[in-house]
C-alpha positions as CSV (number, residue, x, y, z in Angstrom):
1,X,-77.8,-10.2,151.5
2,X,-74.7,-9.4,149.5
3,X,-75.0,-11.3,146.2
4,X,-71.4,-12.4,147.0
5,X,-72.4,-14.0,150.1
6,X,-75.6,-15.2,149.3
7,X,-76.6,-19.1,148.7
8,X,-76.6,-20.7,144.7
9,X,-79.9,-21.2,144.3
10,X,-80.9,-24.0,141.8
11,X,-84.4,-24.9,141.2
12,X,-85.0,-28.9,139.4
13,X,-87.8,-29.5,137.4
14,X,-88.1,-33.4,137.2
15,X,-89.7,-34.5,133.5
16,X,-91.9,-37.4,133.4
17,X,-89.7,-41.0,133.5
18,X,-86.5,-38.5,134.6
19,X,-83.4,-39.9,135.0
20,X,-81.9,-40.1,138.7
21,X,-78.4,-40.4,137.9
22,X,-78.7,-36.9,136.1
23,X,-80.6,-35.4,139.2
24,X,-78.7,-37.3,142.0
25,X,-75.3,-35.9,140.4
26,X,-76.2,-32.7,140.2
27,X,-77.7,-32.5,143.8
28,X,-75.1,-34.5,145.9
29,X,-72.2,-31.7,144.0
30,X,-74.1,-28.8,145.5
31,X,-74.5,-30.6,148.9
32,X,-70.9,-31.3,149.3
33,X,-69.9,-27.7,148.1
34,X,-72.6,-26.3,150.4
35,X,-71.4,-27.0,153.9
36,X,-68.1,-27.9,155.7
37,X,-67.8,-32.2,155.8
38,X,-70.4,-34.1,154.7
39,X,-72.9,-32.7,156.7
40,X,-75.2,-31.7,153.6
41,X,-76.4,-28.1,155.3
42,X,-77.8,-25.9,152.5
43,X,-75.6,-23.1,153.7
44,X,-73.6,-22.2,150.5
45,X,-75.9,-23.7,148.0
46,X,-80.0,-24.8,147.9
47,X,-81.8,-26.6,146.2
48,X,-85.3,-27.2,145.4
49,X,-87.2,-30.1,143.8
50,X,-90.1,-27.9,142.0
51,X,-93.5,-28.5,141.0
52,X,-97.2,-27.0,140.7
53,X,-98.4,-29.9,142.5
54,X,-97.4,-32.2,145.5
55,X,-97.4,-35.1,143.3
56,X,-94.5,-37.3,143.3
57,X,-92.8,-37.7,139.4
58,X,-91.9,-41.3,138.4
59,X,-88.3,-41.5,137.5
60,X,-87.5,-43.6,134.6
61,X,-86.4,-46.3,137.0
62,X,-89.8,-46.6,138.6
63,X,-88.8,-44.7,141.9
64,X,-91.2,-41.9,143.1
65,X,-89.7,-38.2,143.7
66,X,-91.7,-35.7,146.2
67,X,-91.1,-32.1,145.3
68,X,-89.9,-30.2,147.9
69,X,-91.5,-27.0,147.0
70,X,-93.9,-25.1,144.6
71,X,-93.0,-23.3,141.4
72,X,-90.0,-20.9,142.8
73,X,-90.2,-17.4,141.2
74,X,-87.6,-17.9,138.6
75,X,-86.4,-14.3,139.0
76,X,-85.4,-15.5,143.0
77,X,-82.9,-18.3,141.5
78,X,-79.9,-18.9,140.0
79,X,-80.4,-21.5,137.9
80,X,-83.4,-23.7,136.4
81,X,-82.5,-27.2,135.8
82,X,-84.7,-29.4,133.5
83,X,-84.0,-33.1,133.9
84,X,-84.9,-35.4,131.2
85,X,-85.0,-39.2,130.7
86,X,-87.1,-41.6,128.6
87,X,-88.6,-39.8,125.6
88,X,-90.9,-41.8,124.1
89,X,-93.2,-42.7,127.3
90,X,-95.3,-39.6,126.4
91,X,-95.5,-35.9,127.0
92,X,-92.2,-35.0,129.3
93,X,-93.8,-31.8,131.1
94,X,-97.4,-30.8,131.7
95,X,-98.8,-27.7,130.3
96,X,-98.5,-25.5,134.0
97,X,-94.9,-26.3,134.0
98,X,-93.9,-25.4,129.7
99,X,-96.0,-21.8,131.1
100,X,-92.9,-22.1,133.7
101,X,-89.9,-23.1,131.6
102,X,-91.4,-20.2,129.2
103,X,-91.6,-17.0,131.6
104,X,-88.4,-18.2,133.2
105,X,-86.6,-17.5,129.9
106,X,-88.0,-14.4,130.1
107,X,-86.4,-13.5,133.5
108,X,-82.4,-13.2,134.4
109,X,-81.8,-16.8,135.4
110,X,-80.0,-19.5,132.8
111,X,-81.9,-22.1,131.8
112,X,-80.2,-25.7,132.0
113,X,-81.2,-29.2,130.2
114,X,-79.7,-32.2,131.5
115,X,-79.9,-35.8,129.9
116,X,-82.8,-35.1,127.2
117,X,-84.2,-31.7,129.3
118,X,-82.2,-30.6,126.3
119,X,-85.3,-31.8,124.4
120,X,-87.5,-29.7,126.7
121,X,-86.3,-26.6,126.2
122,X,-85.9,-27.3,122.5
123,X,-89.4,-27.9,121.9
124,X,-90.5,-24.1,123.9
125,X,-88.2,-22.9,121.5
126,X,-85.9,-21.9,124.1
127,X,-82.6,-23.4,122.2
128,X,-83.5,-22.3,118.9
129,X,-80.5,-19.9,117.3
130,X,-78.3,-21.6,120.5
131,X,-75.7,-24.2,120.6
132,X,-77.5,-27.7,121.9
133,X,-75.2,-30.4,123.8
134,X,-77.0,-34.0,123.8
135,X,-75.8,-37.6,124.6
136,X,-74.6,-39.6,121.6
137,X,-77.1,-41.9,122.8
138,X,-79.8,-39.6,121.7
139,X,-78.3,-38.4,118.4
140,X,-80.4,-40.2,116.2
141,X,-83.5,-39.0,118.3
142,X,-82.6,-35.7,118.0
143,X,-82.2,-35.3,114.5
144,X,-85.5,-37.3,113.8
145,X,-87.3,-34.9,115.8
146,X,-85.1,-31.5,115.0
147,X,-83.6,-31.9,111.5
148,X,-82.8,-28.5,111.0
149,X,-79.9,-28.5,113.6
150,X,-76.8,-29.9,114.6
151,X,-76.6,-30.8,118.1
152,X,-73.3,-31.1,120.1
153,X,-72.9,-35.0,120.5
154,X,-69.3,-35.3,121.6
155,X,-68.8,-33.2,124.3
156,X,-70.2,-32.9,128.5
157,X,-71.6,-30.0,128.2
158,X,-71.7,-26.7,126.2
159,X,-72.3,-22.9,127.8
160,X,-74.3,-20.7,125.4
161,X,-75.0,-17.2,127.0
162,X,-78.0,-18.3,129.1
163,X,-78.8,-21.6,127.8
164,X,-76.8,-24.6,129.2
165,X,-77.3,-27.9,127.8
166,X,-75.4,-31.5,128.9
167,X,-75.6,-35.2,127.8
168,X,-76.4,-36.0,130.9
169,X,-74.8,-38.9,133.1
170,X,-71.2,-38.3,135.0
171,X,-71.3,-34.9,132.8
172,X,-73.9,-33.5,134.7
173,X,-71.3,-33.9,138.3
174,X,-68.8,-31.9,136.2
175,X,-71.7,-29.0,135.0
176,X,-72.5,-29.1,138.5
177,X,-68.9,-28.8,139.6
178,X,-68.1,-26.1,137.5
179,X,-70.8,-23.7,138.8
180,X,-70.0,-24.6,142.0
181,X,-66.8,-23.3,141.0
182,X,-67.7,-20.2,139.2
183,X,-69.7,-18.9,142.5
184,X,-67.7,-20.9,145.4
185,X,-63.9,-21.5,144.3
186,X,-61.9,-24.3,142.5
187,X,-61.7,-25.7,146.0
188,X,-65.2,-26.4,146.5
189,X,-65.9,-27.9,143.2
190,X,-62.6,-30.0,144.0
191,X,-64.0,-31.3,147.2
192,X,-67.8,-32.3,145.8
193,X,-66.4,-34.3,143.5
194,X,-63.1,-36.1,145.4
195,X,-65.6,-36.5,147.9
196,X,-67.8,-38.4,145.3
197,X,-64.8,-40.3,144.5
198,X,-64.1,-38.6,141.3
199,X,-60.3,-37.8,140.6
200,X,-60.9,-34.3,139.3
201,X,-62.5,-31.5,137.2
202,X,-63.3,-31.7,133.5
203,X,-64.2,-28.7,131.2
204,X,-67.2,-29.0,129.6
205,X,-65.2,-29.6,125.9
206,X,-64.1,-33.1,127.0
207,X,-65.3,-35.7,125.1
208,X,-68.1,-38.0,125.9
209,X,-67.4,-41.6,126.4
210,X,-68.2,-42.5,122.6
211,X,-66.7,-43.1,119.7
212,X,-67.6,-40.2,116.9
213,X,-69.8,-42.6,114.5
214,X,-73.0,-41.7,113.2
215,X,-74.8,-42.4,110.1
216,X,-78.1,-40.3,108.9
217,X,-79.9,-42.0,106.3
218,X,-83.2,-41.8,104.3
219,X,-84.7,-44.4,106.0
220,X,-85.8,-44.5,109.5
221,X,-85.4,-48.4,110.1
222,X,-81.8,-48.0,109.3
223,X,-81.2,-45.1,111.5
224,X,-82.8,-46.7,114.1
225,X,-81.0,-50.5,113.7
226,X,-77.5,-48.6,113.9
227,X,-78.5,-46.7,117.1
228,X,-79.2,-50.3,118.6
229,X,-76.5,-51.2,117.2
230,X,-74.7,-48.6,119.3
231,X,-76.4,-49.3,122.0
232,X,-75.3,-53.1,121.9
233,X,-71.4,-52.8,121.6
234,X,-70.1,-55.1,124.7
235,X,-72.8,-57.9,123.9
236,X,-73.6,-57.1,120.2
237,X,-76.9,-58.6,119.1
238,X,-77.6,-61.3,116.3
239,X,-78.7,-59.8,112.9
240,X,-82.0,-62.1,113.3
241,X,-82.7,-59.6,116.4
242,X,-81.7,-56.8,115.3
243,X,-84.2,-57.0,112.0
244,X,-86.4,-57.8,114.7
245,X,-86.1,-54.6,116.7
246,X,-87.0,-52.9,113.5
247,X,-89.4,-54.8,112.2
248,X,-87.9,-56.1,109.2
249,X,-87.1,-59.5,108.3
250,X,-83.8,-60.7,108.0
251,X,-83.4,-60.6,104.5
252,X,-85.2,-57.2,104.2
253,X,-82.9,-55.2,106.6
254,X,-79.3,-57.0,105.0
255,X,-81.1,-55.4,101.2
256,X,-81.7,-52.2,102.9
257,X,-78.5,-51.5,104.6
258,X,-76.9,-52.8,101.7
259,X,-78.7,-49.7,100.0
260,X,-78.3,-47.2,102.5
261,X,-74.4,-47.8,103.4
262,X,-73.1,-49.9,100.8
263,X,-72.4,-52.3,103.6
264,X,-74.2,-55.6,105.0
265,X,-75.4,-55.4,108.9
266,X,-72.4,-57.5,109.9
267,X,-69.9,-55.6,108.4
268,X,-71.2,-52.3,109.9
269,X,-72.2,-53.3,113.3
270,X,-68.6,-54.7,112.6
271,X,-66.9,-51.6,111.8
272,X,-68.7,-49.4,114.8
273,X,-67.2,-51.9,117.2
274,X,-64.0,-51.3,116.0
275,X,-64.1,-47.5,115.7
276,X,-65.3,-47.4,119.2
277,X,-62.5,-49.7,119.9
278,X,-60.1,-47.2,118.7
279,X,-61.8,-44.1,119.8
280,X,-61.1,-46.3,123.2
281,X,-57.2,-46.3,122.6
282,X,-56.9,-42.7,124.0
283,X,-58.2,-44.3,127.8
284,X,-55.6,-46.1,129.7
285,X,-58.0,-49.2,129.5
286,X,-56.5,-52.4,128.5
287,X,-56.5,-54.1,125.4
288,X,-58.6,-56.8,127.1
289,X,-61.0,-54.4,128.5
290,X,-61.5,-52.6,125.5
291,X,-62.1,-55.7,124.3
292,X,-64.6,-57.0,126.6
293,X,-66.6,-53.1,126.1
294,X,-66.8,-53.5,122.1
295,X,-67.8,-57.4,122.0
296,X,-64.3,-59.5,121.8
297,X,-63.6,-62.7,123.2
298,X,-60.5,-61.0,124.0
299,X,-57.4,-58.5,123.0
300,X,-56.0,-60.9,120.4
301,X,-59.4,-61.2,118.3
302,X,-59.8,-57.5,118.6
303,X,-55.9,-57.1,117.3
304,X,-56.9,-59.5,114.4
305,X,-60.0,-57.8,113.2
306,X,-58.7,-54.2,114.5
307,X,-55.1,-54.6,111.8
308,X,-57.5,-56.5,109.2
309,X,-59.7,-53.0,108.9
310,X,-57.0,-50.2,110.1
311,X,-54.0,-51.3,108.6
312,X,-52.1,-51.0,112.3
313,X,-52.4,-53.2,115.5
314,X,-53.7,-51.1,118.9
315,X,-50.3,-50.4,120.4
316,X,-49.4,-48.5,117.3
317,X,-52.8,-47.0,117.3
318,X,-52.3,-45.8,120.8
319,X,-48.9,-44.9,120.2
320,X,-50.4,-42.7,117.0
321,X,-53.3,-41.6,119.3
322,X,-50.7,-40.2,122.0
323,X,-48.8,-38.1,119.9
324,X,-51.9,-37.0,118.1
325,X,-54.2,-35.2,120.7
326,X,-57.4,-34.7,118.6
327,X,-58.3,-36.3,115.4
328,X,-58.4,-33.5,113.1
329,X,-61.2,-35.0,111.3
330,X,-63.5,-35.3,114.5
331,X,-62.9,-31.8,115.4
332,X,-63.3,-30.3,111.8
333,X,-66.8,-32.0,112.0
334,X,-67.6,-31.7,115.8
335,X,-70.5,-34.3,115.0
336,X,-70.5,-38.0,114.8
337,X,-70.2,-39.6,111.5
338,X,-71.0,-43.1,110.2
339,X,-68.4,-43.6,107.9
340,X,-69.5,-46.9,105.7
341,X,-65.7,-47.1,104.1
């Protein structure tokens, strides 16, 4: 068949504890791009749920996945896509299918990570030398376990050669969308996604739904409080908790973020609340609802504490923010950054 003409062929490999969302998103865009309506015929595209085995993988939601075929000749598909999910619920792939992922890389076909697949194909060595895209979520994570890089934490998804990594989420829809679009047409990327009720297409440059905050520190417990504490921005926890998360007492992780940062708990879980509040002013959310996402009783308390460390209420910050379409420091960096000031 005319390579033109023929089907998009994408082959899943489902990690232990996956996560659906990633999987579901990126299936349901090739469905609706693969036949006329919603009638879900693999005429235009195909997919295939792979494995060695006919054993169902556990998503990270506890629901069961069969695969729908063996290990596909990765020479016979377009693309390999590696969905991750929980890391730390022990070994994401099993030896059979790393011998996959590796001789895969060897043939014609790109290679893509979704959610923390990224991870995956990190570990084979399959990223090394190669721009990585991860969620902000798993920042921290990353750098724990791969210090010697940078990964991409602020954008959906990034395009290197034959390597495709994305942070997984309603990014993976738009990674899906654009490929549609690259084999099928604008207009069948379009209709996947208006049909899945989203408004329209995003390059994979746009900007992640999070604020650009990070910190890296010396010590792991502090790393790890202020990923919880990024984790926890609509309901943010007590300090008591938080020390508890970590292990620490109370009084031991207020002395050690005072060391690290320069800052007490309170005062930084403070300021990322507020810096996602302001990374929030570019949306056309409310002041209310930006309130009720970063932990507010409502838009008047954040406009208190927001003037108190800023200087300037939201509606000049969004005012600013409008004018302004990138902050030049966030794109000079193109990583997140704690700042403790």
């Amino acid at each position: 068949m005319d390579k033109a003409i023929r089907p998009l062929r994408v082959g899943f490999i489902l990690t232990n504890n996956f996560t659906l969302t990633a999987l579901s998103n990126f299936v349901d865009v090739l469905r609706l791009a693969a036949d006329d309506g919603d009638n879900s015929r693999p005429i235009r595209c195909q997919w295939h749920i792979m494995s060695h085995n006919d054993e169902p993988v556990r998503s990270s939601s506890g629901l069961l996945m069969y695969p729908t075929s063996r290990l596909i000749n990765a020479a016979e598909l377009d693309y390999v896509v590696v969905v991750g999910g929980l890391l730390h619920r022990g070994p994401q792939i099993d030896d059979k299918t790393r011998k996959y992922l590796l001789a895969a890389a060897e043939t014609n076909v790109d290679l893509i990570g979704v959610c923390t697949g990224s991870f995956v194909l990190w570990r084979l060595g399959l990223l090394h030398q190669r721009k990585c895209c991860i969620s902000w979520y798993h920042y921290r994570d990353f750098l724990e376990e791969f210090g010697e890089t940078l990964p991409v934490a602020d954008q959906l998804f990034v395009i290197d050669g034959k390597r495709i990594t994305c942070s997984g989420g309603i990014g993976v829809a738009y990674l899906a969308a654009h490929i549609v679009e690259l084999r099928m047409g604008l207009s069948s990327a379009q209709k996947a996604l208006h049909i899945m009720q989203i408004d329209r297409m995003k390059p994979g440059s746009t900007a992640q739904s999070a604020p650009p905050t990070a910190f890296i520190g010396e010590d792991s417990r502090i790393s790890r409080a202020l990923l919880i504490m990024e984790q926890n921005l609509s309901s943010p926890l007590s300090i008591a908790k938080l020390a508890a998360k970590v292990h620490l007492s109370t009084r031991q992780l207020e002395r050690l973020f005072k060391e690290e940062t320069g800052q007490s708990p309170q005062t930084a879980y403070l300021r990322l609340r507020l810096k996602h509040a302001r990374w929030m002013m570019k949306t056309d959310l409310t002041l209310a609802a930006i309130a009720a996402e970063t932990g507010f009783v409502d838009g008047s308390h954040l406009s208190k504490a927001f003037k108190a460390a800023f200087g300037s209420n939201p509606s000049e910050e969004r005012r600013r923010q409008n004018e302004a379409p990138m902050d030049l420091e966030v794109r000079a960096q193109g990583r997140r950054v704690f700042d403790p000031a």
